[in-house]
DOLUM-277604 format. One record per residue: residue number from 1; residue in one letter; y, x, z of N, C-alpha, C in turn. Coordinates in steps of 0.1 Angstrom, whole numbers, plus 5000, padded with zeros to 4 digits. Layout:
<k: NUM, r: A, n.y: Y, n.x: X, n.z: Z, ca.y: Y, ca.x: X, ca.z: Z, c.y: Y, c.x: X, c.z: Z>
...
This chain:
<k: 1, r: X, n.y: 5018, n.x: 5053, n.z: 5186, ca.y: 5019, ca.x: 5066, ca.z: 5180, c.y: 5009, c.x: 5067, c.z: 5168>
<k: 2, r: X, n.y: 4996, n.x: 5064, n.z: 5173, ca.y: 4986, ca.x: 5059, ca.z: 5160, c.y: 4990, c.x: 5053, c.z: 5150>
<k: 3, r: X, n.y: 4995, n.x: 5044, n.z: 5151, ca.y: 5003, ca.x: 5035, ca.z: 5142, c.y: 5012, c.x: 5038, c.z: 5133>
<k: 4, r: X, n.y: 5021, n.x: 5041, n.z: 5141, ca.y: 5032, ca.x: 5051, ca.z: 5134, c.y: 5027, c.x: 5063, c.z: 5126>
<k: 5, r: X, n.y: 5017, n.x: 5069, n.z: 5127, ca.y: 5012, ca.x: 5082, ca.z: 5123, c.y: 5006, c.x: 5077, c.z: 5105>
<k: 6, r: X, n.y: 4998, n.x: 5063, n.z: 5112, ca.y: 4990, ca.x: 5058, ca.z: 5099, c.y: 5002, c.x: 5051, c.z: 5090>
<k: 7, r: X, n.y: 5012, n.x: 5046, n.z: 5092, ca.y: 5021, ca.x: 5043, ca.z: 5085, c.y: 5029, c.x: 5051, c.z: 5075>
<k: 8, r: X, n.y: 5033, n.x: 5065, n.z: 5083, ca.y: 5037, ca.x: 5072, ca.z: 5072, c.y: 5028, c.x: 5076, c.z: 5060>
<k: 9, r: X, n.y: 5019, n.x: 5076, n.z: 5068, ca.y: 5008, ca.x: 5082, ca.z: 5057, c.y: 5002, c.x: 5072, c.z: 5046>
<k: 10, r: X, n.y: 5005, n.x: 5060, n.z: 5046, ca.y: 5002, ca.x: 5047, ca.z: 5038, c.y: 5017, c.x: 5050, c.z: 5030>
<k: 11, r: X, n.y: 5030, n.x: 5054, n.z: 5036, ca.y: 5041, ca.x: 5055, ca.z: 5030, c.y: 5039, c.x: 5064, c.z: 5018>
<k: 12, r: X, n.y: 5031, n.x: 5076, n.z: 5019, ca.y: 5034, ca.x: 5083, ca.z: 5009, c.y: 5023, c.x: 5081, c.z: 4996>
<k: 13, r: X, n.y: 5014, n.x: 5072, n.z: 5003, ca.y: 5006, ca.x: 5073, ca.z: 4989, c.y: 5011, c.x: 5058, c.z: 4983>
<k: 14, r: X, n.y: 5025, n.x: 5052, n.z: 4984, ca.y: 5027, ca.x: 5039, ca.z: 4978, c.y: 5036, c.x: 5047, c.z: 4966>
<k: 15, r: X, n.y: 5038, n.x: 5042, n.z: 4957, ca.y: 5045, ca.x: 5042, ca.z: 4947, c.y: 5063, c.x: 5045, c.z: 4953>
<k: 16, r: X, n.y: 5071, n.x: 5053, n.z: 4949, ca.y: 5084, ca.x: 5053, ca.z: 4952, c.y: 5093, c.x: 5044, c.z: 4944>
<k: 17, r: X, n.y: 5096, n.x: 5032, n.z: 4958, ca.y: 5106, ca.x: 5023, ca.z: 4950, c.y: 5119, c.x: 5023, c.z: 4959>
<k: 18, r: X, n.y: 5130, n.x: 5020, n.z: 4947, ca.y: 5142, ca.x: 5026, ca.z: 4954, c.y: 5145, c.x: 5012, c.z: 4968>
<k: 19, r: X, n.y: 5152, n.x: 5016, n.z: 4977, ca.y: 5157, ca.x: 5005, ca.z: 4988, c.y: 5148, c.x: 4999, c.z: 4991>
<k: 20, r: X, n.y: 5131, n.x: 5002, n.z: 4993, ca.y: 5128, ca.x: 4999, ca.z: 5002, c.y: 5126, c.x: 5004, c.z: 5011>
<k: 21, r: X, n.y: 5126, n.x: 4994, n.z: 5022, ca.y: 5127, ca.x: 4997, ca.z: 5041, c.y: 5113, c.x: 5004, c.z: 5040>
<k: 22, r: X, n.y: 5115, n.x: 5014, n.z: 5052, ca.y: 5102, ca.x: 5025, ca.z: 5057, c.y: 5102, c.x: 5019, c.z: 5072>
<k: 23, r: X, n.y: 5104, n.x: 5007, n.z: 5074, ca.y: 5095, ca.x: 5002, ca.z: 5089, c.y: 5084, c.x: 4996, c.z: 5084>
<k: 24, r: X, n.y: 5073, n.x: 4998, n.z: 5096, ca.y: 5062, ca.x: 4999, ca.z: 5097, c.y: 5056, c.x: 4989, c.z: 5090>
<k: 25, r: X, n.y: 5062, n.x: 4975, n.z: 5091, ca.y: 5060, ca.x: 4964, ca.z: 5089, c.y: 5063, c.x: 4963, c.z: 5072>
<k: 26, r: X, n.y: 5074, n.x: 4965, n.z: 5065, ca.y: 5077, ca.x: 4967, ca.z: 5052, c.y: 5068, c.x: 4978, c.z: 5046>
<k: 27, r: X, n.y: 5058, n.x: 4990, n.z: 5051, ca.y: 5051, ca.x: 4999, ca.z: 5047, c.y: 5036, c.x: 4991, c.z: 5042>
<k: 28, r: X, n.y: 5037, n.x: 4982, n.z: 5056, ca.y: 5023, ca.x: 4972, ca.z: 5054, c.y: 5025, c.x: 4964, c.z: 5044>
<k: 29, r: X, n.y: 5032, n.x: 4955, n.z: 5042, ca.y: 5036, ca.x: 4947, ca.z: 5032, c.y: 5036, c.x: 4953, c.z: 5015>
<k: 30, r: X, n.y: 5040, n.x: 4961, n.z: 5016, ca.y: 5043, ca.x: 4968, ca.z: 5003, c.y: 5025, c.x: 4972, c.z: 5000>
<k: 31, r: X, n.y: 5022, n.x: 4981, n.z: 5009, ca.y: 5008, ca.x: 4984, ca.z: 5011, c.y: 4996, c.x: 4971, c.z: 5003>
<k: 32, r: X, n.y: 4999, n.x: 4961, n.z: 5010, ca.y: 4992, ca.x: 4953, ca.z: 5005, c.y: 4995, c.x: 4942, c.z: 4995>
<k: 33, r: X, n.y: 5005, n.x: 4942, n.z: 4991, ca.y: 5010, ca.x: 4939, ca.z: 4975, c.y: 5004, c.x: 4953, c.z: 4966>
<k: 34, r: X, n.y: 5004, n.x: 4963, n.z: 4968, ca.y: 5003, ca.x: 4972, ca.z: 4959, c.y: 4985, c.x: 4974, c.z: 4956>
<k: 35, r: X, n.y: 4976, n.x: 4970, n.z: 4969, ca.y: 4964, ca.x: 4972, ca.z: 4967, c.y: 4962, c.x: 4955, c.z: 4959>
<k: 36, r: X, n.y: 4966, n.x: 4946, n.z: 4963, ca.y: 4964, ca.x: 4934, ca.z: 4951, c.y: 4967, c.x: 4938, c.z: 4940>
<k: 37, r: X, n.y: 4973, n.x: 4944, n.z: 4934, ca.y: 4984, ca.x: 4950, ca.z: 4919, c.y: 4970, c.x: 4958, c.z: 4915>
<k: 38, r: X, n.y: 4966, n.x: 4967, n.z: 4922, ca.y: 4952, ca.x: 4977, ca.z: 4919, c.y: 4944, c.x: 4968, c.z: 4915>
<k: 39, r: X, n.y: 4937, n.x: 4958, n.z: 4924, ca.y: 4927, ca.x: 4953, ca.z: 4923, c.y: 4929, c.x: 4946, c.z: 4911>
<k: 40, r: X, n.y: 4941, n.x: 4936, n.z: 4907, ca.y: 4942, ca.x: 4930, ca.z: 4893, c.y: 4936, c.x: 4940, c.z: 4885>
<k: 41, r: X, n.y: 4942, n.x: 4949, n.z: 4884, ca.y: 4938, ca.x: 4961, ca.z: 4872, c.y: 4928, c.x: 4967, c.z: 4870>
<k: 42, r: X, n.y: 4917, n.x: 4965, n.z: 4880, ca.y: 4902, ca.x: 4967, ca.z: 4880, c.y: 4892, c.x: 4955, c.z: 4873>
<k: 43, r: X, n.y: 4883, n.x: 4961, n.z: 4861, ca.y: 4874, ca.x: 4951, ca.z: 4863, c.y: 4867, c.x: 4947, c.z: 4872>
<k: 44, r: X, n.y: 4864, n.x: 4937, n.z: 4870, ca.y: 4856, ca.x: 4927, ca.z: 4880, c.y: 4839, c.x: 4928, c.z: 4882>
<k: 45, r: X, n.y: 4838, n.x: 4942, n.z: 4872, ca.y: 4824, ca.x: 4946, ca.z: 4873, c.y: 4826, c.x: 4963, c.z: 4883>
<k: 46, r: X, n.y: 4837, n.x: 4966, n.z: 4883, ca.y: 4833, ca.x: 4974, ca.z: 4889, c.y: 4836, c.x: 4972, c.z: 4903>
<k: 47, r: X, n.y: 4845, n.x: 4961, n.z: 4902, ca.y: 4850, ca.x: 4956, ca.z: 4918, c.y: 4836, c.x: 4954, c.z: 4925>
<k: 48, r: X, n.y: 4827, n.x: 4952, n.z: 4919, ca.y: 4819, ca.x: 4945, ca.z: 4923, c.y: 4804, c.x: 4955, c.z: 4928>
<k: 49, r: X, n.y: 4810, n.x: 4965, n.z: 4923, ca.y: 4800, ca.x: 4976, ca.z: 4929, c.y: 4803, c.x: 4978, c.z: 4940>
């Protein structure tokens, strides 16, 4: 139930892309392509704070 609870909630702060799957597993996935995509886009000085 935790799980599921924390997933929607990772659902809504991802970007809306069309046809993708909303299981749990495709929410994580997406999740952590999208926090790599962020991190590219940060310098590396402030990553570093």
């Amino acid at each position: 139930e935790r799980i599921k609870y924390c997933c929607e909630q990772l659902r809504t702060l991802l970007p809306n892309v069309k046809g993708r799957k909303n299981d749990a597993a495709s929410v994580l996935e997406a999740t952590v392509d999208y926090v790599k995509y962020i991190r590219e886009k940060i310098s590396p000085a402030i990553m570093a704070q």
